[in-house]
C-alpha positions, 0 to 999 in steps of 0.5 A: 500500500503507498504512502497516499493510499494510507493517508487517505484511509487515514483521513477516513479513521480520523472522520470517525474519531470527529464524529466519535467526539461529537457523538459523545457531547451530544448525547450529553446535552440531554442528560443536562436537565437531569441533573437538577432533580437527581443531585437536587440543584438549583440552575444557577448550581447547574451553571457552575457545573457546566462552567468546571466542564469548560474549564477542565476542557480550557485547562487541559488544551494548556498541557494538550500541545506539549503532550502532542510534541513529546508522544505524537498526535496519533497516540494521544489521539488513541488515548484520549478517544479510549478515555472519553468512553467511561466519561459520560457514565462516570458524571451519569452514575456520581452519587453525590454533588461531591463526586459529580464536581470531579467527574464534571472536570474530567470529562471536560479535560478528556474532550477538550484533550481529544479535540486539540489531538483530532484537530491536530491530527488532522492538519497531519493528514491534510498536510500530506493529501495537500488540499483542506479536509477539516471542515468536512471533519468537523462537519462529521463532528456536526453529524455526530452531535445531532444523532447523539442528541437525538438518539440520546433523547429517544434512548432516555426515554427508554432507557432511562440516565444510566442505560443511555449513557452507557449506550453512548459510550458504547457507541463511540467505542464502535467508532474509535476502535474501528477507528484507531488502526487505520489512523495514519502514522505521525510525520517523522520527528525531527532528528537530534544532532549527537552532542545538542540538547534538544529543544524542550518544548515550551508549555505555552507558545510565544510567537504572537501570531498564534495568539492573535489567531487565537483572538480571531478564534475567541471572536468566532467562538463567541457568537456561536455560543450566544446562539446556543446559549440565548438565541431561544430565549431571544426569541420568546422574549423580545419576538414573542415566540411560542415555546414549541418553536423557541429551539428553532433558532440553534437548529437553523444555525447548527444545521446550516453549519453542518451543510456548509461544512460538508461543501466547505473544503471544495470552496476553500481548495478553489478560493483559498482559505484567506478568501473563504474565510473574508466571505464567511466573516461577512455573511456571518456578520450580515446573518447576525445582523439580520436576526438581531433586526429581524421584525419577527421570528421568522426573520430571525431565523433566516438571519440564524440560518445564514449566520450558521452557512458563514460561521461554519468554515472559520473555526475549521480555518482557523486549525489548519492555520494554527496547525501550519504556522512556521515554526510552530509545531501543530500540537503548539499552534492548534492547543493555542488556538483551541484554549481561546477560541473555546474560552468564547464558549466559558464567556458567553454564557455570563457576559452576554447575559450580563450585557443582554439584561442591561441592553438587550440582545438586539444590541447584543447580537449586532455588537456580536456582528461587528466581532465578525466583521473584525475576523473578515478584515483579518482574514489575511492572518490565516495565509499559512492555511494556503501554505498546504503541499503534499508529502506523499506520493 
C-alpha cells in the first residue's frame, strides 16, 4: 500500500474519531436537565457545573500541545478517544454533588484533550493529501452531535440516565476502535544532532501570531455560543415566540453549519482559505445582523440560518492555520488556538447575559456582528492555511 493510499484511509479513521467526539457531547446535552432533580440543584448550581466542564476542557488544551510534541498526535489521539468512553457514565452514575464536581472536570479535560489531538491530527493528514479536509471533519463532528442528541433523547426515554449513557459510550467505542488502526502514522520527528540538547518544548507558545489567531478564534467562538446559549430565549422574549418553536433558532444555525461544512473544503481548495474565510466573516456578520433586526421570528431565523452557512468554515480555518504556522509545531499552534477560541464558549454564557439584561440582545447580537466583521478584515492572518503541499506520493 503507498504512502497516499494510507493517508487517505487515514483521513477516513480520523472522520470517525470527529464524529466519535461529537457523538459523545451530544448525547450529553440531554442528560443536562437531569441533573437538577437527581443531585437536587438549583440552575444557577447547574451553571457552575457546566462552567468546571469548560474549564477542565480550557485547562487541559494548556498541557494538550506539549503532550502532542513529546508522544505524537496519533497516540494521544488513541488515548484520549479510549478515555472519553467511561466519561459520560462516570458524571451519569456520581452519587453525590461531591463526586459529580470531579467527574464534571474530567470529562471536560478528556474532550477538550481529544479535540486539540483530532484537530491536530488532522492538519497531519491534510498536510500530506495537500488540499483542506477539516471542515468536512468537523462537519462529521456536526453529524455526530445531532444523532447523539437525538438518539440520546429517544434512548432516555427508554432507557432511562444510566442505560443511555452507557449506550453512548458504547457507541463511540464502535467508532474509535474501528477507528484507531487505520489512523495514519505521525510525520517523522525531527532528528537530534549527537552532542545538542534538544529543544524542550515550551508549555505555552510565544510567537504572537498564534495568539492573535487565537483572538480571531475567541471572536468566532463567541457568537456561536450566544446562539446556543440565548438565541431561544431571544426569541420568546423580545419576538414573542411560542415555546414549541423557541429551539428553532440553534437548529437553523447548527444545521446550516453542518451543510456548509460538508461543501466547505471544495470552496476553500478553489478560493483559498484567506478568501473563504473574508466571505464567511461577512455573511456571518450580515446573518447576525439580520436576526438581531429581524421584525419577527421568522426573520430571525433566516438571519440564524445564514449566520450558521458563514460561521461554519472559520473555526475549521482557523486549525489548519494554527496547525501550519512556521515554526510552530501543530500540537503548539492548534492547543493555542483551541484554549481561546473555546474560552468564547466559558464567556458567553455570563457576559452576554450580563450585557443582554442591561441592553438587550438586539444590541447584543449586532455588537456580536461587528466581532465578525473584525475576523473578515483579518482574514489575511490565516495565509499559512494556503501554505498546504503534499508529502506523499
Amino acid at each position: 500500500m503507498t504512502d497516499l493510499q494510507i493517508t487517505r484511509r487515514g483521513r477516513w479513521a480520523v472522520s470517525a474519531m470527529f464524529l466519535a467526539n461529537g457523538f459523545v457531547m451530544g448525547a450529553w446535552a440531554p442528560q443536562i436537565p437531569l441533573l437538577l432533580p437527581r443531585h437536587q440543584i438549583t440552575e444557577a448550581t447547574l451553571g457552575l457545573l457546566i462552567l468546571v466542564l469548560g474549564l477542565g476542557a480550557v485547562g487541559a488544551m494548556v498541557f494538550a500541545g506539549r503532550l502532542i510534541d513529546m508522544f505524537g498526535a496519533r497516540r494521544l489521539l488513541c488515548v484520549f478517544a479510549l478515555a472519553i468512553l467511561p466519561a459520560l457514565p462516570l458524571v451519569v452514575l456520581a452519587p453525590s454533588l461531591w463526586v459529580l464536581i470531579p467527574a464534571m472536570a474530567l470529562f471536560g479535560a478528556t474532550l477538550g484533550s481529544m479535540d486539540v489531538v483530532m484537530n491536530a491530527h488532522a492538519v497531519e493528514v491534510e498536510r500530506r493529501l495537500g488540499r483542506a479536509i477539516m471542515s468536512s471533519l468537523h462537519g462529521f463532528w456536526s453529524v455526530g452531535g445531532f444523532v447523539g442528541g437525538a438518539g440520546g433523547g429517544w434512548l432516555l426515554a427508554s432507557l432511562g440516565s444510566a442505560g443511555q449513557a452507557f449506550w453512548a459510550a458504547g457507541g463511540a467505542a464502535v467508532l474509535v476502535i474501528a477507528a484507531m488502526p487505520f489512523l495514519a502514522p505521525d510525520d517523522p520527528r525531527p532528528e537530534v544532532t549527537p552532542g545538542v540538547a534538544p529543544v524542550r518544548a515550551r508549555l505555552l507558545p510565544r510567537e504572537g501570531s498564534v495568539w492573535l489567531l487565537g483572538v480571531l478564534a475567541l471572536f468566532c467562538m463567541v457568537p456561536e455560543g450566544a446562539v446556543l446559549d440565548w438565541a431561544a430565549l431571544y426569541l420568546r422574549q423580545e419576538l414573542g415566540a411560542e415555546v414549541a418553536r423557541s429551539g428553532l433558532a440553534f437548529a437553523f444555525f447548527s444545521g446550516a453549519m453542518a451543510v456548509m461544512r460538508f461543501a466547505g473544503d471544495g470552496v476553500r481548495n478553489r478560493f483559498g482559505a484567506v478568501t473563504t474565510l473574508r466571505w464567511s466573516g461577512v455573511i456571518a456578520s450580515v446573518g447576525l445582523m439580520g436576526a438581531a433586526l429581524a421584525p419577527g421570528e421568522g426573520a430571525a431565523l433566516v438571519g440564524f440560518f445564514i449566520a450558521g452557512l458563514g460561521v461554519a468554515n472559520m473555526m475549521p480555518i482557523m486549525f489548519s492555520a494554527a496547525g501550519n504556522l512556521p515554526g510552530l509545531s501543530p500540537g503548539a499552534g492548534i492547543a493555542a488556538v483551541s484554549m481561546m477560541g473555546y474560552s468564547g464558549i466559558l464567556i458567553a454564557p455570563s457576559a452576554i447575559g450580563f450585557v443582554a439584561e442591561h441592553a438587550g440582545f438586539r444590541l447584543t447580537y449586532g455588537a456580536l456582528a461587528a466581532l465578525l466583521v473584525v475576523v473578515a478584515m483579518m482574514a489575511g492572518r490565516t495565509a499559512a492555511a494556503d501554505g498546504l503541499r503534499p508529502t506523499t506520493a
